[in-house]
C-alpha positions as semicolon CSV with decimal commas, in nm:
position;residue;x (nm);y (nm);z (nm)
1;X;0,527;2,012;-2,583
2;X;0,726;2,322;-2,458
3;X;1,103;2,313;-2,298
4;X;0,985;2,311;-1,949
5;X;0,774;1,972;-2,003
6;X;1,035;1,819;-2,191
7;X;1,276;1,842;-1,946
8;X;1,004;1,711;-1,682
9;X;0,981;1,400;-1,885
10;X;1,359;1,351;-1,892
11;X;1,355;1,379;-1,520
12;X;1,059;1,129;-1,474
13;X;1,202;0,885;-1,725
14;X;1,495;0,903;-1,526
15;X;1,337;0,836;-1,189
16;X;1,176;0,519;-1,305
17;X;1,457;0,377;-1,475
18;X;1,674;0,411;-1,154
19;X;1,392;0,274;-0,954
20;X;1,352;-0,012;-1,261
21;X;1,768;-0,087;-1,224
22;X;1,733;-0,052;-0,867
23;X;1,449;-0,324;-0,857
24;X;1,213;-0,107;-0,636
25;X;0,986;-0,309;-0,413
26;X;0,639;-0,224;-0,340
27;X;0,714;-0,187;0,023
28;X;0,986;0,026;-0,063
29;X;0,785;0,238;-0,364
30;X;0,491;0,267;-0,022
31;X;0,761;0,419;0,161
32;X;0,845;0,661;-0,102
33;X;0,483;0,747;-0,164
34;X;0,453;0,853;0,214
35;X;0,815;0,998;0,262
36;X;0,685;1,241;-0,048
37;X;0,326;1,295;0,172
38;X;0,166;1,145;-0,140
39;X;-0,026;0,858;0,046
40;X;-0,400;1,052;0,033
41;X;-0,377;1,139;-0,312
42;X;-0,191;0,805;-0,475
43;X;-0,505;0,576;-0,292
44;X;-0,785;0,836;-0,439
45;X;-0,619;0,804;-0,774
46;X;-0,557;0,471;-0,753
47;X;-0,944;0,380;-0,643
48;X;-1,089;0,637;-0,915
49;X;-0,915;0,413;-1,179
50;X;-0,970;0,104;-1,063
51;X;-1,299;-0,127;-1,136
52;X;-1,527;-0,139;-0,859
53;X;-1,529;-0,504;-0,851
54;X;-1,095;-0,510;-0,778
55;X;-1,192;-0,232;-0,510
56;X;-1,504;-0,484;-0,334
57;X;-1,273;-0,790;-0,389
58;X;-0,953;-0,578;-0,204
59;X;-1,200;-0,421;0,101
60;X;-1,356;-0,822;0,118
61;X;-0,976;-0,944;0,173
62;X;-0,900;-0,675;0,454
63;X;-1,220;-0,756;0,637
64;X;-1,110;-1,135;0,616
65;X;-0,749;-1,025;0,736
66;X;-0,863;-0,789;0,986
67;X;-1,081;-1,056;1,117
68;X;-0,847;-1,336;1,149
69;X;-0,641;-1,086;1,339
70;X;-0,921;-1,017;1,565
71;X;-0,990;-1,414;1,618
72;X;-0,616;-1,509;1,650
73;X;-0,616;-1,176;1,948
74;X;-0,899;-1,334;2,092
75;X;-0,746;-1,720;2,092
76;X;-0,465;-1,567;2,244
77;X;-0,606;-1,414;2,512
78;X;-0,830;-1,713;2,613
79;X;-0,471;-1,961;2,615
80;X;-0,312;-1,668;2,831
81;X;-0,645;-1,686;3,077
82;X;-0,633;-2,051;3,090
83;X;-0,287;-2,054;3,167
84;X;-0,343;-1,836;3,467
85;X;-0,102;-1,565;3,322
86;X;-0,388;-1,337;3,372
């Protein structure tokens, strides 16, 4: 390992110990990701490593949230109908 990379290292291992003594949450570490314009590149990464069955179960899970969303919309709108709010 040359100078240069050594004294990457030091600065990396310094980054996550702050964030480690800092207690970085994941929403914060998210915000970080996209503050840095790393969003793109940290989900293809993060999907290329990943088994394909954590990646189905995760996609099932949004599809379930993203349609309770859609129902609970939906109920809403029909109580603000029936109301006569319309």
């Amino acid at each position: 390992m040359n100078k240069k990379q050594l004294i990457e290292e030091e600065k990396l291992g310094m980054i996550i110990e702050l964030c480690d003594d800092i207690q970085i949450d994941g929403q914060t570490m998210e915000y970080v990701i996209r503050a840095l314009g790393m969003e793109e590149q940290m989900l293809r990464q993060l999907i290329m490593n990943s088994p394909e069955s954590d990646i189905k179960d995760l996609l099932e899970e949004k599809r379930l949230i993203s349609d309770k969303r859609l129902s609970d919309n939906v109920l809403n709108d029909i109580v603000y109908l029936e109301r006569g709010l319309a």
